[in-house]
C-alpha positions as CSV (number, residue, x, y, z in Angstrom):
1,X,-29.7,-5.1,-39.3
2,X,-29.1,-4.5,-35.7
3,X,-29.3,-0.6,-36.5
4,X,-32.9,-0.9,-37.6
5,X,-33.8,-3.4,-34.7
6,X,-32.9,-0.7,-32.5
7,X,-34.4,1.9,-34.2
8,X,-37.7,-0.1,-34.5
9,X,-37.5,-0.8,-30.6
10,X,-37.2,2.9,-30.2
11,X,-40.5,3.8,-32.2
12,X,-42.3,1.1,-30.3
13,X,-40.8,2.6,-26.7
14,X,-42.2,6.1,-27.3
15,X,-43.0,8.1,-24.4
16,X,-47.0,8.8,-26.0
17,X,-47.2,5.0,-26.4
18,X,-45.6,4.2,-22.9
19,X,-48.2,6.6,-21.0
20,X,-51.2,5.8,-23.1
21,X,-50.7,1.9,-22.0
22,X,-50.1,2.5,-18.7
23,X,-53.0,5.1,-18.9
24,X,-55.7,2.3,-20.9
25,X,-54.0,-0.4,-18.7
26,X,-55.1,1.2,-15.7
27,X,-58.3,1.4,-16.5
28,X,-58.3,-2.4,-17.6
29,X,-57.7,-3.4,-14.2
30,X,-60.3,-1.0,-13.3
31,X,-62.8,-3.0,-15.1
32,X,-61.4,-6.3,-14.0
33,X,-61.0,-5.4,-10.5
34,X,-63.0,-2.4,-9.3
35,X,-64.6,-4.2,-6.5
36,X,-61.2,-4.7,-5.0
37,X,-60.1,-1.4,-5.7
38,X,-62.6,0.6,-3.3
39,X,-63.8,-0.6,0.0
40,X,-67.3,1.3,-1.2
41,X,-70.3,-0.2,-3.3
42,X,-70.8,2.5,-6.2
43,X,-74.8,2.3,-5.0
44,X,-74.8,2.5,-1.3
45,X,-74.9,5.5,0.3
46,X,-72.1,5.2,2.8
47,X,-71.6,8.8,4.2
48,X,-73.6,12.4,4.3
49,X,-74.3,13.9,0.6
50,X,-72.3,16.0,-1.3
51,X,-69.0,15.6,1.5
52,X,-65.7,17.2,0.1
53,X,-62.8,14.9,-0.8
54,X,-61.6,13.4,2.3
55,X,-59.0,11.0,3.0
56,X,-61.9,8.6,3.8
57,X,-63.7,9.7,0.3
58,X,-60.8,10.9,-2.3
59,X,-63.2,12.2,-4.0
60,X,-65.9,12.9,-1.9
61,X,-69.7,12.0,-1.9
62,X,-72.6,12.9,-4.4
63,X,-76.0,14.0,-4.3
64,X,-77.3,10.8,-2.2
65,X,-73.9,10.0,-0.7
66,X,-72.4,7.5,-2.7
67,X,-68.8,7.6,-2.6
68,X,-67.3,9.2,-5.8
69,X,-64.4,7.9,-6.7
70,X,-66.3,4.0,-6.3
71,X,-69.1,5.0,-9.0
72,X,-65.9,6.2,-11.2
73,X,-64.0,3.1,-10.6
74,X,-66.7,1.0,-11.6
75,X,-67.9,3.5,-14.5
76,X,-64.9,2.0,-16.5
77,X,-67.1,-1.5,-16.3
78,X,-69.8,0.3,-18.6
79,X,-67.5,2.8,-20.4
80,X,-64.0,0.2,-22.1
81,X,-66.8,-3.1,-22.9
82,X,-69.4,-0.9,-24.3
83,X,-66.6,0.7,-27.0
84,X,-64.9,-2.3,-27.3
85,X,-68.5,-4.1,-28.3
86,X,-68.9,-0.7,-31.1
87,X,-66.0,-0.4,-32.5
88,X,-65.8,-4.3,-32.8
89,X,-69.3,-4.7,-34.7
90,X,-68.7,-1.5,-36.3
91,X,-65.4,-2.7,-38.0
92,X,-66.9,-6.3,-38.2
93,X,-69.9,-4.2,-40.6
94,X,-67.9,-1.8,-42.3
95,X,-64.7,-3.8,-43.3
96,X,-67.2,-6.4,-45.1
97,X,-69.1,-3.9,-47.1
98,X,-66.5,-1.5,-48.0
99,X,-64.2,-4.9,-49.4
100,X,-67.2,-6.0,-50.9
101,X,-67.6,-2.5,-52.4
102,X,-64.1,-2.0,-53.2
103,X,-63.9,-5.5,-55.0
104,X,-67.0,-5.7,-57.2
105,X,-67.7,-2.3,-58.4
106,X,-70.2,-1.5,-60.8
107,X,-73.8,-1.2,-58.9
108,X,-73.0,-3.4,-55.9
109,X,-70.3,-0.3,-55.0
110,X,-73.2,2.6,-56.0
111,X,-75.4,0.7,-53.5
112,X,-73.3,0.5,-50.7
113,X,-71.3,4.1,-51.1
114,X,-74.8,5.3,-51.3
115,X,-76.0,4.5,-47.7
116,X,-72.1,5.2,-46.3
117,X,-72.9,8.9,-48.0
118,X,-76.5,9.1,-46.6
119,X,-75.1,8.2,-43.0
120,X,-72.3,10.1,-42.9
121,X,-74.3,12.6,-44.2
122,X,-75.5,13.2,-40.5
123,X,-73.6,14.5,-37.9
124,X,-72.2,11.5,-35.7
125,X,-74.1,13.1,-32.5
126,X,-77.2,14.0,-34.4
127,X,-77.7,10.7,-35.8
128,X,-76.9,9.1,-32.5
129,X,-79.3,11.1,-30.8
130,X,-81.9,10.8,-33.1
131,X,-81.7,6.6,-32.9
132,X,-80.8,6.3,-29.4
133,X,-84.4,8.6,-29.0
134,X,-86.2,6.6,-31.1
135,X,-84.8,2.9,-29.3
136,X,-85.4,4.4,-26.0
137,X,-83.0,5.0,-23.3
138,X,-80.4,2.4,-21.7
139,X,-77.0,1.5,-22.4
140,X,-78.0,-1.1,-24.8
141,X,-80.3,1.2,-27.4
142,X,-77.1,4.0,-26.9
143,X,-74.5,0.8,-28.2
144,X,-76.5,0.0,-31.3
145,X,-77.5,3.5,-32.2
146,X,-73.1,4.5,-31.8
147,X,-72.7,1.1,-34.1
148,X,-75.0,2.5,-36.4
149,X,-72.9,5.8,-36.4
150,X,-69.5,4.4,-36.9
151,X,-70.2,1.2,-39.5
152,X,-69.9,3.9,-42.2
153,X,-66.3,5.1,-41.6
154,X,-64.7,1.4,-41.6
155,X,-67.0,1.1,-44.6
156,X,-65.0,3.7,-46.7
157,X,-61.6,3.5,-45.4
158,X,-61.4,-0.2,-46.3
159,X,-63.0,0.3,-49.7
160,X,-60.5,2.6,-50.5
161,X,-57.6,0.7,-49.3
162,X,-58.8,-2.4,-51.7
163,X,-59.4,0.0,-54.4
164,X,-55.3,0.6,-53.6
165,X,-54.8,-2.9,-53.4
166,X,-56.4,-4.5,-56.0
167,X,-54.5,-2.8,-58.5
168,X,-50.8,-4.5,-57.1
169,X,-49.0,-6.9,-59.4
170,X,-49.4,-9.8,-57.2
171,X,-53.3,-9.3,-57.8
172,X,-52.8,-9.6,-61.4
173,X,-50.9,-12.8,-61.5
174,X,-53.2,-14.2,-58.7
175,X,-56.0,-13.0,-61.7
176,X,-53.8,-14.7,-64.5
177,X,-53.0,-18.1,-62.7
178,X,-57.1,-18.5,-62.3
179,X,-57.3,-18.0,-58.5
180,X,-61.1,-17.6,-57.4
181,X,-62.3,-13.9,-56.6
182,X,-63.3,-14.7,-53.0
183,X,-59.9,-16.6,-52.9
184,X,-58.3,-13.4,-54.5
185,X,-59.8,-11.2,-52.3
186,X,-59.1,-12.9,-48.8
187,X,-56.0,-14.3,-49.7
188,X,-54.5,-11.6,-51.3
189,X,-56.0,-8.4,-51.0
190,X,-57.8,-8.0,-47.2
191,X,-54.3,-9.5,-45.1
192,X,-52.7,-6.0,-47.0
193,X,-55.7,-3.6,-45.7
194,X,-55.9,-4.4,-42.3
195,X,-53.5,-2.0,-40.4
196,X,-55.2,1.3,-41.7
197,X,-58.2,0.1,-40.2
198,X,-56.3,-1.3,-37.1
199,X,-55.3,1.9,-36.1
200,X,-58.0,3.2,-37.1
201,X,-60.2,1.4,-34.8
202,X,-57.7,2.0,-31.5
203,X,-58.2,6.1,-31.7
204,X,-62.0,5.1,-31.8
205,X,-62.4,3.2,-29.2
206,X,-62.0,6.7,-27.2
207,X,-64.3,8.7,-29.2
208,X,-66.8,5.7,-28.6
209,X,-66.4,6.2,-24.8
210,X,-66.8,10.4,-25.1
211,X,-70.0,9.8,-27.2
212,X,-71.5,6.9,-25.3
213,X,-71.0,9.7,-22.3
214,X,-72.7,12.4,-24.7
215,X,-75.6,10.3,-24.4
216,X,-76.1,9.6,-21.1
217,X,-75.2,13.0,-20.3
218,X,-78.5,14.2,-21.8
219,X,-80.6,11.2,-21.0
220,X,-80.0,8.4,-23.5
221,X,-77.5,6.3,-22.4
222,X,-77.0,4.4,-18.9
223,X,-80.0,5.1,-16.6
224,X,-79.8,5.5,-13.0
225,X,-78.2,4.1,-10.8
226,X,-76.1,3.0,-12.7
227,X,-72.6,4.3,-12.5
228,X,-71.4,5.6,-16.0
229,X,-69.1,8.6,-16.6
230,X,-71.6,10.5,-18.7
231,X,-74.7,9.8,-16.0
232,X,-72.1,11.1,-13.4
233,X,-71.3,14.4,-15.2
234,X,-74.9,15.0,-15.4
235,X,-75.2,14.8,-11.8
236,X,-72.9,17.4,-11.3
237,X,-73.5,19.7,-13.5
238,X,-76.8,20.0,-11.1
239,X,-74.2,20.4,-8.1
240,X,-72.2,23.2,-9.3
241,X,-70.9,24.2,-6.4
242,X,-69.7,20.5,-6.0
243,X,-67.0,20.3,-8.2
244,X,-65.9,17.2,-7.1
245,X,-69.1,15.2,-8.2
246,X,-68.2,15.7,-11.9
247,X,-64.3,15.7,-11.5
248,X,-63.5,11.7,-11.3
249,X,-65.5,10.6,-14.0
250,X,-64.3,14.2,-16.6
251,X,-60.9,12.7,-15.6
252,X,-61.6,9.4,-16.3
253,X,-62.9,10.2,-20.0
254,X,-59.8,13.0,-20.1
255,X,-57.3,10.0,-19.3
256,X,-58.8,7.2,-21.4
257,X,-59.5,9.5,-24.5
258,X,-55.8,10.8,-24.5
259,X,-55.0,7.4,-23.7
260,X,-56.2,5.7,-26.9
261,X,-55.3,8.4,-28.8
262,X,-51.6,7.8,-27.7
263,X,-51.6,4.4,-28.6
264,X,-53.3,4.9,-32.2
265,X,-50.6,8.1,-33.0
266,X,-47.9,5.1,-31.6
267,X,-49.1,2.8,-34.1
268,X,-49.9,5.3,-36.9
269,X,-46.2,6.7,-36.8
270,X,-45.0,2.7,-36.6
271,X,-46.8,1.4,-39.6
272,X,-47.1,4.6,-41.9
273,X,-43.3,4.8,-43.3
274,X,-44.3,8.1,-44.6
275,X,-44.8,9.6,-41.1
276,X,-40.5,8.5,-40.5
C-alpha cells in the first residue's frame, strides 16, 4: 500500500504538471491582481510611443504609448474568464446531448450525431469566423461563436464513453432491479464518464485562449482599447520593427497554452492506466 501511495504521489509531482501550475497560477493572479502588479493603466499613455524595453517599461511602449507589459498583464483579465466561460457552457451543452445521445439511441442519437457531424464538419476557425462575422465584433459575439465551435466535441466524446458504459454489469442489474432510466443514467452511468471529458476540457481551455486571440487578431474579437493578447499582436504586426509590441502578449499565449496543456498530459497519464 505504501508503495503505490508513493508511486501515485510521484505521478501527481511531475515536473510538466509542476510548471504548468505555476505557469496557469501565475497568470491567475494576473487576473486577480493585475492592477497591483504594474504601476501603469493598460489605457493611458504614460511615455513616448513605440520606446524600447527599459527598466522603467520591461517591455516597452506601443503605438500610442501605453506601457506594454501593463496591457499584457491585464490581457489575462479577458483571455483565462472568456475560456473558462467556453469551455464551461460548451461542456455544460455537449455532455447533455452526447449522454442523451448515448443513452436513448434510435432517432433521438441520428438527430443529435447529425448536427455534431454537420459542425464538426467545418473547420473550428472557419466556423468561428464565419459566426463571429455574422454577430458582429466584440468579445462577447467571439465567446458564443467559440461555444458554438466546441459544443460538438464534448458532444461525441461523452456519447461514446456512455456507449462504453452502458454496457457494464452494474448497468444491467441496475436495469434488472427496476431502477428508472434517468435514475440509471445519473446514478450509474454519467459519475463513470466524467474524467475523459475532465481532461478533456483542461487542454481546451488553451486552445480557447489561442482562438479567441485568432479572432481578435483579424478583427472579431476584443475591440480597441481594450487590452487582449490577440488585439495586441495585431498592433504589432503593424510595428515590425517593434518587436517588443507583439512579444508580451505571444508569450503570454506561448506560456498559458503550454501551460494547460501540461496540466491535461498530467491528468491524462494519472487517470488513463493504459498510459503507466
Amino acid at each position: 500500500m505504501a508503495t503505490l501511495l508513493l508511486a501515485r504521489r510521484h505521478t501527481w509531482l511531475s515536473l510538466p504538471l509542476i510548471v504548468g501550475l505555476a505557469v496557469v497560477g501565475f497568470w491567475l493572479l494576473a487576473t486577480l491582481l493585475a492592477p497591483q502588479m504594474t504601476a501603469f493603466d493598460p489605457l493611458d499613455m504614460v511615455a513616448r510611443r513605440l520606446q524600447p524595453p527599459s527598466w522603467q517599461h520591461w517591455l516597452g511602449t506601443d503605438a500610442l504609448g501605453r506601457d506594454v507589459l501593463a496591457r499584457t498583464l491585464h490581457g489575462a483579465r479577458h483571455s483565462l474568464p472568456i475560456a473558462v466561460v467556453v469551455v464551461s457552457v460548451a461542456v455544460a451543452i455537449g455532455a447533455m446531448l452526447g449522454a442523451v445521445s448515448g443513452f436513448l439511441g434510435g432517432q433521438v442519437d441520428n438527430a443529435i450525431m447529425r448536427l455534431v457531424d454537420i459542425t464538426l464538419s467545418f473547420p473550428p476557425m472557419l466556423l468561428a469566423m464565419a459566426v463571429a462575422a455574422s454577430l458582429g465584433p466584440g468579445l462577447g459575439n467571439a465567446t458564443i461563436a467559440m461555444v458554438i465551435v466546441w459544443w460538438p466535441v464534448y458532444a461525441r466524446l461523452m456519447r461514446a464513453q456512455v456507449l462504453e458504459v452502458r454496457e457494464r454489469e452494474h448497468v444491467e442489474a441496475a436495469v434488472a432491479a427496476g431502477a428508472s432510466r434517468p435514475r440509471i443514467l445519473l446514478k450509474h452511468i454519467l459519475p463513470l464518464c466524467w474524467t475523459p471529458v475532465l481532461i478533456s476540457a483542461t487542454m481546451d481551455l488553451g486552445q480557447v485562449i489561442l482562438l479567441a486571440a485568432s479572432l481578435s487578431f483579424i478583427g472579431l474579437g476584443a475591440t480597441p482599447p481594450t487590452p487582449e493578447w490577440g488585439s495586441m499582436i495585431s498592433d504589432g504586426a503593424a510595428q515590425f520593427y517593434s518587436w517588443w509590441v507583439a512579444f508580451g502578449p505571444g508569450l503570454a499565449i506561448l506560456t498559458i497554452v503550454l501551460g494547460f496543456n501540461f496540466i491535461g498530459d498530467a491528468l491524462h497519464d494519472h487517470f488513463d492506466p493504459r498510459s503507466k
